[in-house]
matplotlib code that plots the C-alpha trace (Angstrom):
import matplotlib.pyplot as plt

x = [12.2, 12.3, 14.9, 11.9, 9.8, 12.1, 12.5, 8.7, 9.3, 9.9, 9.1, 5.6, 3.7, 0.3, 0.1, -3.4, -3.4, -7.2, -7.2, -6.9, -9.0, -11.8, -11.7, -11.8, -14.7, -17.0, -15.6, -17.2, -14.2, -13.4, -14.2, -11.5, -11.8, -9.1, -9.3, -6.7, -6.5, -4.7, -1.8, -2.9, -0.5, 0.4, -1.2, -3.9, -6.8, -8.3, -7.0, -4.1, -2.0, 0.6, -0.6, 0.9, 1.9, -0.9, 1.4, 0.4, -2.9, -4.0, -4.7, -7.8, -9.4, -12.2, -12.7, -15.2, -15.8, -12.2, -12.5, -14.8, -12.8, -9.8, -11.9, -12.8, -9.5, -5.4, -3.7, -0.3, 1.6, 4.9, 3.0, 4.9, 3.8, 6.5, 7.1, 6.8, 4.6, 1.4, 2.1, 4.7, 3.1, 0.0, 1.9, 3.8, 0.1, -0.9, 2.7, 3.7, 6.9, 8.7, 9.1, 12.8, 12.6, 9.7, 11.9, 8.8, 10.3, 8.4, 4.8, 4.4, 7.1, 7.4, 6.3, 6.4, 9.6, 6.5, 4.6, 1.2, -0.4, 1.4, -0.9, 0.5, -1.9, -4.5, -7.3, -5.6, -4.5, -8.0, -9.5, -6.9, -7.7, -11.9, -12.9, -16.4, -14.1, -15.0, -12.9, -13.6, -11.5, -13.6, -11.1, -7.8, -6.1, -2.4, -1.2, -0.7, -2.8, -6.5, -7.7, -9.3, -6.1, -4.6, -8.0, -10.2, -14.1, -15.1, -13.9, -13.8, -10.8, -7.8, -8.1, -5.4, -5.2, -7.6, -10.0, -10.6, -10.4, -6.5, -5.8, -1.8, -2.5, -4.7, -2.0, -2.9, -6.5, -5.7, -4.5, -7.7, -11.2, -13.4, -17.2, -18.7, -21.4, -19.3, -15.8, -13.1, -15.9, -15.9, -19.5, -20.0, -17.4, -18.4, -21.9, -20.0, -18.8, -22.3, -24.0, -21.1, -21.2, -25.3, -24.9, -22.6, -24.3, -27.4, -25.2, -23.4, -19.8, -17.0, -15.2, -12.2, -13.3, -10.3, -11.5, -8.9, -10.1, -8.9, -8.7, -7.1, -4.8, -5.2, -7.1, -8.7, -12.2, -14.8, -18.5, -19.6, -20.7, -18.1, -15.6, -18.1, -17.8, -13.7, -13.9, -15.1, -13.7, -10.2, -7.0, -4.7, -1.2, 0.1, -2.6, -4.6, -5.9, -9.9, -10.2, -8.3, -9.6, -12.7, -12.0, -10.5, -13.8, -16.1, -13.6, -14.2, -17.9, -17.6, -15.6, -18.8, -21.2, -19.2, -19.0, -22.5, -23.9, -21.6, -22.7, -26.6, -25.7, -24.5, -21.1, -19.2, -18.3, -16.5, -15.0, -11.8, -11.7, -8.5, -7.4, -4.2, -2.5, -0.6, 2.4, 2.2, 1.1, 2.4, 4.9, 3.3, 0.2, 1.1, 1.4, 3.6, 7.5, 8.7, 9.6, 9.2, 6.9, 6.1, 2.3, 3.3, 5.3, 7.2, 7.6, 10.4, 9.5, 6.8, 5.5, 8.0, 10.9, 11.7, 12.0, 9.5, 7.0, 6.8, 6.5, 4.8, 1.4, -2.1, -3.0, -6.2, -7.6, -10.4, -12.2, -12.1, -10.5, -8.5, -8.7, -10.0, -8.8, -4.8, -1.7, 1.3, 4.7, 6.0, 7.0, 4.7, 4.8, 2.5, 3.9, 2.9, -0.7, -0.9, 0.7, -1.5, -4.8, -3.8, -2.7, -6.2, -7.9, -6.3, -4.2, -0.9, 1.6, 2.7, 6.9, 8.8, 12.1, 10.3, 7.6, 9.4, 6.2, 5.0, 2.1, 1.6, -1.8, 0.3, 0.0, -3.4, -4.2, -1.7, 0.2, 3.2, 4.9, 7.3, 6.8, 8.6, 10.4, 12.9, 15.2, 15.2, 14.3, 12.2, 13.5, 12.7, 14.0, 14.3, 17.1, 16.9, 16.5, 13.5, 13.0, 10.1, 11.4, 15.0, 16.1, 18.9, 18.8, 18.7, 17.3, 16.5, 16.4, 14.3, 15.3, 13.5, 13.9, 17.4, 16.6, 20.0, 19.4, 21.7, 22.7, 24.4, 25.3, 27.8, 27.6, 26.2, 24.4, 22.4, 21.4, 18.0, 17.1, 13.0, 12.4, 13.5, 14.3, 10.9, 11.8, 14.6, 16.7, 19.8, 22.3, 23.9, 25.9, 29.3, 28.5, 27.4, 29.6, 29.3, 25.2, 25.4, 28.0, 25.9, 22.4, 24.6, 25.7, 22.3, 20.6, 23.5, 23.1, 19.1, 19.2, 22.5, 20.3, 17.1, 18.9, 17.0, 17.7, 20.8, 21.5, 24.1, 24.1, 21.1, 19.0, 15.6, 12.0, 11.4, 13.6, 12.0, 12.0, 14.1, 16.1, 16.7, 18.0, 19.8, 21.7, 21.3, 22.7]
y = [22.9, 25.5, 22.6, 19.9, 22.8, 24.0, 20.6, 20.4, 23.7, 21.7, 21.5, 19.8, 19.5, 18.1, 18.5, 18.5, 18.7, 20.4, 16.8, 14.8, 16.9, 16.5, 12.8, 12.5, 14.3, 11.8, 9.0, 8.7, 9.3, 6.2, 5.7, 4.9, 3.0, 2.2, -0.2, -0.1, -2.8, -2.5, -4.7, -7.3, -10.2, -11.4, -14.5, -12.9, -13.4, -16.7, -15.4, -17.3, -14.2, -16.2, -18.8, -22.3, -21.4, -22.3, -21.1, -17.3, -17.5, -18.1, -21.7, -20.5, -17.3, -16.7, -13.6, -14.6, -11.0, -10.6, -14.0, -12.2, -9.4, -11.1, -13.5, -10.4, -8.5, -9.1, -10.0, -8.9, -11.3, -8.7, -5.8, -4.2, -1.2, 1.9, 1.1, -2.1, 0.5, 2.7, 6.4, 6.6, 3.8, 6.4, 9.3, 7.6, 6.6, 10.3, 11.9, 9.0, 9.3, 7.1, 7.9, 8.1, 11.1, 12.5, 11.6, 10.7, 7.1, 6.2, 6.6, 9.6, 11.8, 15.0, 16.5, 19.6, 19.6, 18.4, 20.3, 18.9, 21.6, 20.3, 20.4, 16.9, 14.3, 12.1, 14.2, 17.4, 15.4, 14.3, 17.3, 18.9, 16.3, 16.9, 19.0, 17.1, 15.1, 14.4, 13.0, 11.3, 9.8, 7.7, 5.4, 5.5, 8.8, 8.7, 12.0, 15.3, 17.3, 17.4, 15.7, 18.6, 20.3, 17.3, 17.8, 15.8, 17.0, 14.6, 12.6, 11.4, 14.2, 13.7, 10.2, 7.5, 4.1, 5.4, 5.9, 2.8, 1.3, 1.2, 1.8, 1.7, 2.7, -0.4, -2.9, -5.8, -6.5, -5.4, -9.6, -10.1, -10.6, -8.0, -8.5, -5.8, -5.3, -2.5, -4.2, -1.8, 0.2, -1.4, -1.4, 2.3, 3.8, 1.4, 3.1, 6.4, 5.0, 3.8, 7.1, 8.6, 6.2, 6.9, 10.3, 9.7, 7.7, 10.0, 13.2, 11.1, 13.0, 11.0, 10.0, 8.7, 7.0, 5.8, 3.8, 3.1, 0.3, 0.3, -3.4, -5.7, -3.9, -4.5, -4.2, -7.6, -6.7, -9.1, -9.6, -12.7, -14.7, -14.6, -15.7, -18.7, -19.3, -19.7, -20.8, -24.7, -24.1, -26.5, -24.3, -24.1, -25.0, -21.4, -19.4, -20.4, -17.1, -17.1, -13.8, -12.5, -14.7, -13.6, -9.8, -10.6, -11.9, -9.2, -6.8, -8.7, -8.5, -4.8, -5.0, -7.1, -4.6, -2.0, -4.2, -5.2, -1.3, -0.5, -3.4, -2.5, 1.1, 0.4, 1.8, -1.4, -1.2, 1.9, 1.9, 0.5, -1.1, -1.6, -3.4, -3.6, -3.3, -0.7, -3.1, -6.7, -8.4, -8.4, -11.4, -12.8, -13.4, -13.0, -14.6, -17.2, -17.0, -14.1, -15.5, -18.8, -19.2, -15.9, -15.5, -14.6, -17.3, -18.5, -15.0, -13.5, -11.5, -9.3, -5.3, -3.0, -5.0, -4.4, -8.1, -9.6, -10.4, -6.6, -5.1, -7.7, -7.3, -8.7, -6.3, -6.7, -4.9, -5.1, -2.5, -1.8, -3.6, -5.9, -9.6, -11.8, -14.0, -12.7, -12.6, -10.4, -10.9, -7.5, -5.7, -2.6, -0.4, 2.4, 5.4, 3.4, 4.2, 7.9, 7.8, 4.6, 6.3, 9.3, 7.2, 5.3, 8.4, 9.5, 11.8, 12.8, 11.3, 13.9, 14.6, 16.4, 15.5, 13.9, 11.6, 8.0, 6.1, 4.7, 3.5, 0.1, 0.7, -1.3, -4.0, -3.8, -3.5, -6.7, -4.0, -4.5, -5.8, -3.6, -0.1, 2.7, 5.1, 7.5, 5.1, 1.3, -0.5, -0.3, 1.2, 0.4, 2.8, 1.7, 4.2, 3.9, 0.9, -0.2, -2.6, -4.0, -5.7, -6.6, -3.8, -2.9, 0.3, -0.8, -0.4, -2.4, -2.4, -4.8, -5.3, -7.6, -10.5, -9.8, -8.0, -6.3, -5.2, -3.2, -2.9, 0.0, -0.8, -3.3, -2.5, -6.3, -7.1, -10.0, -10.8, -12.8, -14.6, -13.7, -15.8, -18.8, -18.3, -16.2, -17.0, -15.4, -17.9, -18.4, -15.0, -14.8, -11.8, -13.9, -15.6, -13.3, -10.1, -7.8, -8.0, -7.7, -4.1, -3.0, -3.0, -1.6, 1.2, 1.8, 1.9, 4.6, 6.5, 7.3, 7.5, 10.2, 12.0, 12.3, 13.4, 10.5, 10.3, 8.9, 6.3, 7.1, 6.0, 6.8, 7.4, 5.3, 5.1, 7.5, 10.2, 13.4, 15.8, 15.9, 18.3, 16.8, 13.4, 16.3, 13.6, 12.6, 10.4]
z = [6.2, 3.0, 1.5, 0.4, -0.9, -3.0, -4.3, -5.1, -7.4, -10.7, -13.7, -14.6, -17.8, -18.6, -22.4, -23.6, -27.3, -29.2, -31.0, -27.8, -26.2, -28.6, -29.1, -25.0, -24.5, -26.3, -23.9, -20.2, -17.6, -15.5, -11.8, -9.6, -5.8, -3.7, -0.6, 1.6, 4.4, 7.2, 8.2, 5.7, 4.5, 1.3, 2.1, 5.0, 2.4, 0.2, -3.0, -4.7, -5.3, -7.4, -10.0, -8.9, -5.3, -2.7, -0.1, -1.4, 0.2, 3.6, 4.5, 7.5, 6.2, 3.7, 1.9, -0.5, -2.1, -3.0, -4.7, -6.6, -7.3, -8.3, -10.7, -13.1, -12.6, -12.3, -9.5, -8.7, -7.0, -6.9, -5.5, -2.8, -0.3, -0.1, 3.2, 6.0, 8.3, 7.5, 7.2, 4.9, 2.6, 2.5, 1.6, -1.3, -2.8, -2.6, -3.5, -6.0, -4.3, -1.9, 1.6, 1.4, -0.9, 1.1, 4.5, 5.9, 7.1, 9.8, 12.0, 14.2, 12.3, 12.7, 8.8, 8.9, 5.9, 3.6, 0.9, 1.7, -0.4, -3.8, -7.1, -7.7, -6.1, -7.3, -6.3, -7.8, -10.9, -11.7, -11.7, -13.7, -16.7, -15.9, -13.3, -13.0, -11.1, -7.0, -4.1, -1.4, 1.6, 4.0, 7.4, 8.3, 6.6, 8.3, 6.8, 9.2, 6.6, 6.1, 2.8, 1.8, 1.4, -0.7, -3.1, -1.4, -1.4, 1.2, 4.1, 7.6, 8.5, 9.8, 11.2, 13.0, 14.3, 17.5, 15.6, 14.4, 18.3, 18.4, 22.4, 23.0, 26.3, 27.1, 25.1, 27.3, 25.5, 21.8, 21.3, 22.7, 21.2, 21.7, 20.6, 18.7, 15.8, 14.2, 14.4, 13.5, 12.2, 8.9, 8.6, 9.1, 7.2, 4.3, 4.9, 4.3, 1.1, 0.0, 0.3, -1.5, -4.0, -4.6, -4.7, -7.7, -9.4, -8.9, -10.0, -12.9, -12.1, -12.1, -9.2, -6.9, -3.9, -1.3, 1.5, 4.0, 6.6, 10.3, 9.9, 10.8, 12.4, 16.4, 18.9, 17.3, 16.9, 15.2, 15.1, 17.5, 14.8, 12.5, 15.7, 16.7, 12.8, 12.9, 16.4, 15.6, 11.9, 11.8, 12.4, 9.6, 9.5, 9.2, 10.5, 13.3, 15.0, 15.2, 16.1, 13.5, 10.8, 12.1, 11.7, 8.3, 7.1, 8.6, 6.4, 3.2, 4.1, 4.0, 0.9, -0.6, 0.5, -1.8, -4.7, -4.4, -4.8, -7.2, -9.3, -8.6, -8.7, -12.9, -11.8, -12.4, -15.7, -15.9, -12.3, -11.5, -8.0, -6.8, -3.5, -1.5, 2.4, 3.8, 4.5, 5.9, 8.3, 12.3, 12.1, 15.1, 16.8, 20.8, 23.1, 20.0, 20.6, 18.8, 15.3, 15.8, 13.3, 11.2, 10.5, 6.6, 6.0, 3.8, 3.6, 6.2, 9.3, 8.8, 9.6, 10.6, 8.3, 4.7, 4.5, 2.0, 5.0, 5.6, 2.5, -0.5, 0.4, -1.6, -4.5, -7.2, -9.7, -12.1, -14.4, -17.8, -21.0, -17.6, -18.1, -16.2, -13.8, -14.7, -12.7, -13.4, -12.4, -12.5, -9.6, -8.4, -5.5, -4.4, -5.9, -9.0, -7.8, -8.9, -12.3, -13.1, -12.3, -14.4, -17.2, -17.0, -17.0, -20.2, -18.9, -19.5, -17.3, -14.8, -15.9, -13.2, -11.3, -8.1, -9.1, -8.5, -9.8, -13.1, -14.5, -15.2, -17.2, -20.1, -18.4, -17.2, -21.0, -22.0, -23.9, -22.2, -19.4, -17.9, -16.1, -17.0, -13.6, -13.7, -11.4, -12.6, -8.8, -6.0, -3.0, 0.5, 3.4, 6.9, 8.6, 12.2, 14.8, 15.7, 19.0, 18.1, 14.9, 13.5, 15.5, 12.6, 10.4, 6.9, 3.1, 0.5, -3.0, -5.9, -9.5, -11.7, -9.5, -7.5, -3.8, -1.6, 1.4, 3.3, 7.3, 8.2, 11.4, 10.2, 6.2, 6.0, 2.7, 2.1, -2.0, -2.9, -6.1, -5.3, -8.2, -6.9, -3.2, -2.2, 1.5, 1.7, 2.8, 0.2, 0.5, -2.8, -1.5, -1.6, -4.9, -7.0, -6.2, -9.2, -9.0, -5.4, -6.2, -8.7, -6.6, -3.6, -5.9, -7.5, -3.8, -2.6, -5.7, -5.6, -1.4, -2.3, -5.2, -2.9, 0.4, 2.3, 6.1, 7.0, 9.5, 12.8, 16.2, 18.9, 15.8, 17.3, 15.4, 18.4, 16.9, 16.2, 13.1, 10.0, 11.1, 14.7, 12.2, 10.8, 9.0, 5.1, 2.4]

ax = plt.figure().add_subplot(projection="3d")
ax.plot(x, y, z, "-o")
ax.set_aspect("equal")
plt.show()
């Protein structure tokens, strides 16, 4: 347990010069909002995540206020979560770390090896740079510490998929749909938001705001007349589900609700609303064959897979100086998140051994197009079986536009030109050996460096603590 807090004692610098300090003061600090869905497809909403490919948006559900959204901001169309399931995708956006060097891999973990108490979050960060600064965490949290103790002045507490109506126990009816006038709660945790959001406004202090829907994941809940809506609306081809398109709009409703205050509340200008998913979405809808036809295609598989169905999820953002209406290519992924919003609050970037993130404020600015990490690649960690999806402990790697992924079981590796071949379909692994080594080598490298959790057999998703695994790259 001692062995990742010792690894959190590093070396960390924010260097505030008397110049830079003076010439910030004049300026107002930004606002920041963060929207998390839950269990949210690439192509689960009506925006066009990637200019020229219809296919990136869902051909059945409307989300009319993220139109909006993504009309004054960037879209990017390469976003991926840190993980293809919720609680280590939440740590890495509070951490700005990926859950392989956190070894928090999978839901209901034991995390006891973490540091929750670290200066270095987004909360903690912003207050370091102004301490007018306030914090709020309103849904879903998914992390075994209060938010309080991660910096956060507000919240809901230390919340989970029950919460939300999430009953594992009663898994017949969660493919169901179930009538109600508060579905998932959106509507009352946005009201959290909203008071928050006045009370800011009123006071004038800056502010970071996450709110962290309970939707869509199941149980399928959904307001009666948003399902009689999708109900005699014409199926689509790949997604046909009316309940589910119906939740997915009453979500975006809530989403318009927030936009709509801010705007009235003269907070839009200087807030920087960002919007994303935890990981992707289920690949199936029961009672469908397993597979047969994934609910994200042409992306492959879907949640609990670090195939491109599991972790390339819908990401927009819009504030300040961002153009309208833009796309960017560039691969992101959430322990981007924290170093970005420091960087857009003119702060110094946070420089110490284990922050994996970058900011990409360059290219928020069109000042660039590439973001700067201390490892060149994503990384995606999957080390243990898991029966609900491929079943196969593996990890993954992206560069540019080349993705390895490796299977320990059997040492299998499978090569993707994303570029051309964002299916998935083409393995390039025999063709095109030395990029294929090279990727293999790079992945092995920064899962050896960070002491991630090591694969061997009887190692389930069930599989208790760290030191139970008691095995590591």
């Amino acid at each position: 347990m001692r062995i990742l807090l010792i690894s959190f004692c590093f070396i960390f610098s924010l260097n505030f010069s008397c110049s830079s300090a003076k010439s910030k003061a004049s300026k107002t600090p930004p606002n920041f909002i963060l929207i998390l869905s839950d269990d949210q497809g690439w192509n689960g909403t009506s925006v066009q995540m990637m200019d020229n490919y219809p296919q990136s948006k869902s051909d059945y559900h409307e989300t009319p206020n993220l139109e909006l959204l993504a009309e004054r901001g960037m879209r990017f169309s390469s976003a991926y979560a840190s993980a293809p399931v919720c609680s280590p995708s939440r740590y890495s956006i509070q951490f700005g770390q990926t859950p392989a060097r956190l070894k928090m891999i999978r839901v209901g973990m034991n995390t006891k090896h973490i540091h929750h108490e670290t200066p270095y979050t987004i909360p903690k960060l912003l207050k370091t740079i102004n301490p007018n600064y306030r914090a709020a965490h309103f849904g879903k949290w998914g992390i075994d510490a209060h938010p309080s103790v991660l910096g956060y002045d507000e919240s809901d507490g230390v919340t989970g998929n029950k919460d939300g109506g999430f009953n594992l126990k009663a898994n017949k009816k969660q493919w169901q749909n179930n009538i109600s006038e508060d579905p998932k709660k959106i509507f009352s945790t946005t009201d959290r938001a909203l008071n928050f959001l006045e009370r800011q406004a009123t006071s004038k202090q800056p502010f970071f705001l996450q709110i962290s829907h309970y939707a869509v994941h199941s149980d399928l809940m959904m307001r009666q007349e948003t399902l009689n809506k999708y109900k005699s609306k014409p199926k689509g081809k790949q997604q046909k589900h009316a309940g589910f398109a119906a939740m997915t709009e009453d979500l975006d409703t809530g989403v318009g609700m927030l936009l709509k205050r801010l705007k009235a509340l003269g907070l839009e200008e200087n807030t920087y609303v960002i919007y994303t998913s935890d990981n992707g979405a289920v690949p199936v809808m029961p009672p469908r064959p397993k597979y047969k036809t994934a609910t994200n295609h042409p992306l492959s598989r879907g949640k609990w897979d670090a195939m491109e169905g599991g972790i390339r999820v819908p990401f927009v953002i819009a504030g300040p100086l961002i153009r309208p209406g833009s796309e960017s290519k560039t691969p992101i992924t959430f322990s981007d998140l924290m170093p970005t919003v420091i960087d857009l609050a003119d702060g110094s970037l946070p420089t110490y051994e284990a922050l994996d993130g970058g900011s990409f404020k360059n290219i928020l600015l069109q000042k660039g197009s590439n973001v700067k990490r201390s490892f060149d690649g994503l990384i995606f960690h999957v080390p243990y079986e898991n029966g609900i999806a491929l079943k196969r402990a593996h990890s993954s790697i992206v560069m540019d536009h080349l993705k390895l992924i490796k299977f320990y079981d059997t040492n299998e590796l499978l090569l993707f030109d994303l570029q051309s071949d964002i299916e998935e379909k083409n393995n390039l692994a025999l063709t095109h050996s030395k990029k294929c080594n090279f990727l293999e080598k790079s992945l092995d490298t920064y899962l050896h460096n960070v002491k991630a959790p090591k694969w061997k057999p009887g190692i389930t998703w069930k599989s208790g603590t760290v030191e139970k695994i008691n095995s590591f790259h």
